[in-house]
C-alpha positions in Angstrom: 223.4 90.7 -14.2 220.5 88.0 -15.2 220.4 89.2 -18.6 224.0 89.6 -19.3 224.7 86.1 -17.7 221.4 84.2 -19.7 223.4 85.7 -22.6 226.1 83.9 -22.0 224.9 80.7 -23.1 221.8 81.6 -25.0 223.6 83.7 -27.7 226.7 81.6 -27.7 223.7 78.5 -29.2 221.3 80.7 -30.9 223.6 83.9 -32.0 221.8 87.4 -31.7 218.1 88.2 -33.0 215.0 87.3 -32.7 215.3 83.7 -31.4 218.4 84.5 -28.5 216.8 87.7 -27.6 213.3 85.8 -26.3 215.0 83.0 -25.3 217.3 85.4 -23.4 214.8 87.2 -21.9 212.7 83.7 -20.4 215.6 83.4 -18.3 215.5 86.5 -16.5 212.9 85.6 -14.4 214.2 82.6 -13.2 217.0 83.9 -11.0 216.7 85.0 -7.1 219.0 86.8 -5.9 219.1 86.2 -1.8 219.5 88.9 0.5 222.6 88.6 2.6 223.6 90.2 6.5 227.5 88.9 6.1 230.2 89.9 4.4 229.9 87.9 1.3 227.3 85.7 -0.7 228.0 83.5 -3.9 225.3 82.1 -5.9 225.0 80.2 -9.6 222.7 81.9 -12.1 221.1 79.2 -14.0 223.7 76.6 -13.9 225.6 79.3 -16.8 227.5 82.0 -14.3 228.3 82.0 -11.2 228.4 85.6 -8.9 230.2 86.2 -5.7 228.6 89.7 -4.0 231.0 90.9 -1.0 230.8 93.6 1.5 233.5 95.7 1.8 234.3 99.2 3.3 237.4 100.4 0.6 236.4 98.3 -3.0 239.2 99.1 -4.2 241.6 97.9 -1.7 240.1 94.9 -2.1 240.5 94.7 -5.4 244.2 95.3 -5.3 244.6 93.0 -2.5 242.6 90.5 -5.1 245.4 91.6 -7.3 248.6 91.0 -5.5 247.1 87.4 -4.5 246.1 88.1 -0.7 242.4 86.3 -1.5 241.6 83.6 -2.7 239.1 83.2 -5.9 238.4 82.6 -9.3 239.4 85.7 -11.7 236.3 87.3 -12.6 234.5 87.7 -16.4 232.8 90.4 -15.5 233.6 93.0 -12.7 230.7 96.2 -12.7 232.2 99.8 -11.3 230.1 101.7 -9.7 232.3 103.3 -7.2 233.7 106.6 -6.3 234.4 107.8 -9.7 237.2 109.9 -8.6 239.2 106.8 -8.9 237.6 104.8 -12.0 240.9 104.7 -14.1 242.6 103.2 -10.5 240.3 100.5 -10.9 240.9 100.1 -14.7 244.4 99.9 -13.5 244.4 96.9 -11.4 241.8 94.9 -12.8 243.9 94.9 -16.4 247.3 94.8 -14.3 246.7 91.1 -13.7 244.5 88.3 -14.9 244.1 87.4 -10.8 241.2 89.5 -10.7 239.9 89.8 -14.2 240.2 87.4 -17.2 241.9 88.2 -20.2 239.1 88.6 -22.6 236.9 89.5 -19.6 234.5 93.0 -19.1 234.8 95.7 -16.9 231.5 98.0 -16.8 231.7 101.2 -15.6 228.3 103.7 -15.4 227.8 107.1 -15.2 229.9 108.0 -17.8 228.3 110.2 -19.3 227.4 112.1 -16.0 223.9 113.7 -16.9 224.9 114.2 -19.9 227.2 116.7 -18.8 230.2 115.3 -19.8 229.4 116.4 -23.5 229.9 120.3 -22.1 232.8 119.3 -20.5 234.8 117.7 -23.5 234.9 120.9 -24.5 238.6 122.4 -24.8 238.2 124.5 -21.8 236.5 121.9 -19.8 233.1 122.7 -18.2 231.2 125.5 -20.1 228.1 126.5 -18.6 227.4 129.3 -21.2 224.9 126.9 -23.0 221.2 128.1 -22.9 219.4 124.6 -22.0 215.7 124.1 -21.8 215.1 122.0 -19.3 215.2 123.6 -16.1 216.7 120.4 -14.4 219.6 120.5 -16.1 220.2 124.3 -15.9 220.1 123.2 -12.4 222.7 120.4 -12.4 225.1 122.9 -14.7 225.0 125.3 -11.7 226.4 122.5 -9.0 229.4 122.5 -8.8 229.8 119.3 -7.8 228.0 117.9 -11.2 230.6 119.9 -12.7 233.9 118.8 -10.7 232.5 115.5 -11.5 231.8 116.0 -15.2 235.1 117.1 -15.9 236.5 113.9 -13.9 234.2 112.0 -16.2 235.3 113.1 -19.1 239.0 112.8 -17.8 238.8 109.2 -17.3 236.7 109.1 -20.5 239.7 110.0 -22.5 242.1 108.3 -20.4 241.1 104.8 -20.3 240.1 104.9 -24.6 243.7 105.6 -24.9 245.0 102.8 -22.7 246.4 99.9 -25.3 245.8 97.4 -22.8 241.6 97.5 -23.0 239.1 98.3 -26.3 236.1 100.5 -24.9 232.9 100.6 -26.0 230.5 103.4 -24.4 226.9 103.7 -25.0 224.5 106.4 -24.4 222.0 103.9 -22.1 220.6 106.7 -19.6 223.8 107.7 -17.7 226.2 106.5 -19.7 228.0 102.6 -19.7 230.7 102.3 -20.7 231.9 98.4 -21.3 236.0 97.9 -21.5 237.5 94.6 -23.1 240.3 93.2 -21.2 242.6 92.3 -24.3 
């Protein structure tokens, strides 16, 4: 969050390289984010983006309450997933449904979508494949969980799904587990 919001303003003055990046990266530091016992906390990075942090036992019903206009806020530039990925493309969904919960123009960042890199065996035409020979011995491991693999596949479902969806442009980078960033058009 502190670097992507000291972007905001930094690379919008000085554009990307050598000169935004370090000026980009003094601001960092600056930020405190409080802790917080309640349900919600809001606080203004820098005088360039605000952030509103809320507590809350289903995300996305909350989301799609944000949706049908049961709370009131400002619609979002940036909303970050990291929820139960069995539902990802349900969130995708509602937060490019309407502009009450995410701006047109605005991100959505999903992680994990690469899932241990295991969603490369399971784009495969037959999904999962766990014939592979692999040398680490933590990932012949994670192949053998089943779990990693039901989740792979789900992965790589929503993967394909949400590339295909007309209403967002995706752009996924191999950053440790996988982000994926999708532009509200």
């Amino acid at each position: 969050l502190g670097l992507a919001s000291s972007h905001l303003k930094v690379m919008a003055d000085l554009g990307i390289g050598v000169e935004g990046g370090n000026e980009a990266s003094k601001l960092r530091d600056v930020s405190q984010v409080k802790d917080f016992d309640g349900e919600s906390i809001s606080f203004t990075y820098n005088n360039i983006a605000g952030c509103e942090l809320l507590r809350v036992n289903d995300a996305l019903a909350t989301v799609e309450e944000m949706a049908l206009g049961n709370r009131t806020h400002a619609a979002f530039d940036i909303v970050f997933v990291d929820a139960d990925k069995t539902r990802l493309m349900e969130y995708v969904d509602v937060l490019v449904s309407t502009d009450r919960v995410l701006k047109k123009g605005g991100l959505i960042v999903v992680d994990n979508v690469l899932w241990k890199g295991l969603v490369l065996d399971a784009s495969s035409s037959n999904g999962y494949d766990s014939s592979d020979d692999e040398s680490s011995q933590d990932k012949e491991l994670l192949k053998k969980n089943r779990r990693a693999r039901k989740l792979a596949n789900k992965m790589h479902r929503f993967n394909s799904a949400v590339v295909k969806d007309d209403r967002v442009d995706v752009l996924m980078m191999n950053l440790r587990d996988g982000l994926s960033m999708i532009r509200k058009r």
